[in-house]
N, C-alpha and C positions, 0 to 999 in steps of 0.2 A: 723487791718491787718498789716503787716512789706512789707517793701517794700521791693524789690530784688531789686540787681547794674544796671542791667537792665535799668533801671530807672534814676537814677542820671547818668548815660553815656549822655543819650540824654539831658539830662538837660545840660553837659559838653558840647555836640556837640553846643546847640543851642548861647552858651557865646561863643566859640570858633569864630562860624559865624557870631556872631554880631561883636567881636573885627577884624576880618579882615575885614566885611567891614566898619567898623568904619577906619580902615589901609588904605584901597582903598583912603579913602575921607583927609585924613591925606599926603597920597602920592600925592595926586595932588595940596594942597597947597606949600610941600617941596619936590622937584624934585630929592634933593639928598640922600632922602629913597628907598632903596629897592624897585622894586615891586612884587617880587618875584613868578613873569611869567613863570619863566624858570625854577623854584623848583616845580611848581604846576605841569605843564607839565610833567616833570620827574615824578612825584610824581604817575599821570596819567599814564603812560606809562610801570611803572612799576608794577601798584597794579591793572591794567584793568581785568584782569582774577579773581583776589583773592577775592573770594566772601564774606569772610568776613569785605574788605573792600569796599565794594561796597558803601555804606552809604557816607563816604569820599569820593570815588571817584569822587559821585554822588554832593557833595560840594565844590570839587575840580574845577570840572566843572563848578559850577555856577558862583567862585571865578573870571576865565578867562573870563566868559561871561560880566563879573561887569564890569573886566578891561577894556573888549575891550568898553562896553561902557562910561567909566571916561575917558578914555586915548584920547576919539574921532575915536577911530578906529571901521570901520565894523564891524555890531552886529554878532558873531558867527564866526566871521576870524579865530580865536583861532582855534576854534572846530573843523573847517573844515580841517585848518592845520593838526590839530594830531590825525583827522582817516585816513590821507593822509598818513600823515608819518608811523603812527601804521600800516597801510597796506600794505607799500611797505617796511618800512627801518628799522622797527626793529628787525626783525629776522636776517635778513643781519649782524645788526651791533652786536650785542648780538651773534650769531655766527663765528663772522671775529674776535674780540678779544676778549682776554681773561682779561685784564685789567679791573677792575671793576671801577675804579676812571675814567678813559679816557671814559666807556661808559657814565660816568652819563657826564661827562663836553659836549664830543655830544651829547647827549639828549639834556641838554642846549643850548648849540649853535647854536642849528639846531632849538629851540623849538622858539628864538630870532629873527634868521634871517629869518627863514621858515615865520614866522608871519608876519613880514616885507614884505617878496616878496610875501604873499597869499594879505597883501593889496594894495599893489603896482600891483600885477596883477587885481583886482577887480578893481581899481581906474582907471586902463588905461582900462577894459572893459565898465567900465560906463561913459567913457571920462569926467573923475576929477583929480581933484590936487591930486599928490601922495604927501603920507602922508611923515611927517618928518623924515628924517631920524640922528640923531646925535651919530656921535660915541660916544664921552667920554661918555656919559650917557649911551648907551649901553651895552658897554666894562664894564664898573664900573657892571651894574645889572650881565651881564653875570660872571664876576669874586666872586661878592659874592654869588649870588647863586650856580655855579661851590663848593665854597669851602663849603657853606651849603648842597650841596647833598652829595657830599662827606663825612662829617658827619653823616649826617642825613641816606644816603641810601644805602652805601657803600656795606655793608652784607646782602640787601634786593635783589640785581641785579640775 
C-alpha cells in the first residue's frame, strides 16, 4: 500500500516535539538561549481559532506547560495567563491598531510580564517567595522573540 503526506506530517510533528523539548532541557543549562515563551504565546493567540492548526496549537500549549515546569514556575501559569488575556485583550488590541508588527511585539510583552504577575499573584495567594524577576534576561527573550514574530507572523495577524 503507498503511503499519503498525511503520514510523514506527523512523523515531522513528533521530531519537531522532541527537538523543543530537548530546547527546554538545553535552555536551562545556558540561560543565555532563547526560550521562546513569548513566540509560542503569540503563536497561540493568533492560530486559536484556525482549525487547521489545532494540532500545533495543541503542542504549543504543552511546549509553555514544559516551561513553566523547567523554569520553576507554577504548573499551568502560562495557560491561565492567556485564556485571561484571549478573553479580555485581544480583540481590544487586534481592533485598536492597525499595525501588524506592534501587535505581535504586544502579544509578547504582555505574554512575559502577564506570566510574571499571574506568578507573582499566585505566590502572594499562597503566601511564598515571589518568583525571580531579572530584567536583562527578559528584555533580551522579549527583544528576540518580538524580532522572531515579526518574521515568522507578521502576515498571519
Amino acid at each position: 500500500m503507498r503511503r499519503n503526506s498525511i503520514d510523514k506530517n506527523y512523523l515531522a510533528i513528533v521530531f519537531i516535539s522532541l527537538a523543543l523539548v530537548l530546547y527546554q532541557v538545553i535552555t536551562s543549562l545556558y540561560t543565555f538561549l532563547p526560550v521562546f515563551a513569548g513566540l509560542f504565546f503569540c503563536y497561540i493567540l493568533i492560530a486559536l481559532n484556525d482549525e487547521k492548526q489545532r494540532v500545533y496549537v495543541i503542542l504549543a500549549i504543552i511546549y509553555l506547560i514544559i516551561y513553566d515546569v523547567n523554569k520553576g514556575f507554577y504548573i499551568f501559569s502560562y495557560i491561565l495567563f492567556l485564556f485571561i488575556f484571549y478573553n479580555l485583550f485581544v480583540a481590544k488590541v487586534r481592533d485598536s491598531l492597525t499595525c501588524n508588527s506592534c501587535i505581535l511585539v504586544i502579544f509578547i510583552v504582555s505574554g512575559y510580564i502577564g506570566h510574571y504577575l499571574t506568578n507573582s499573584f499566585v505566590a502572594y495567594i499562597l503566601n511564598e517567595d515571589l518568583p525571580v524577576f531579572s530584567n536583562f534576561y527578559y528584555l533580551y527573550y522579549i527583544l528576540i522573540d518580538s524580532i522572531l514574530a515579526i518574521i515568522f507572523f507578521r502576515d498571519k495577524i
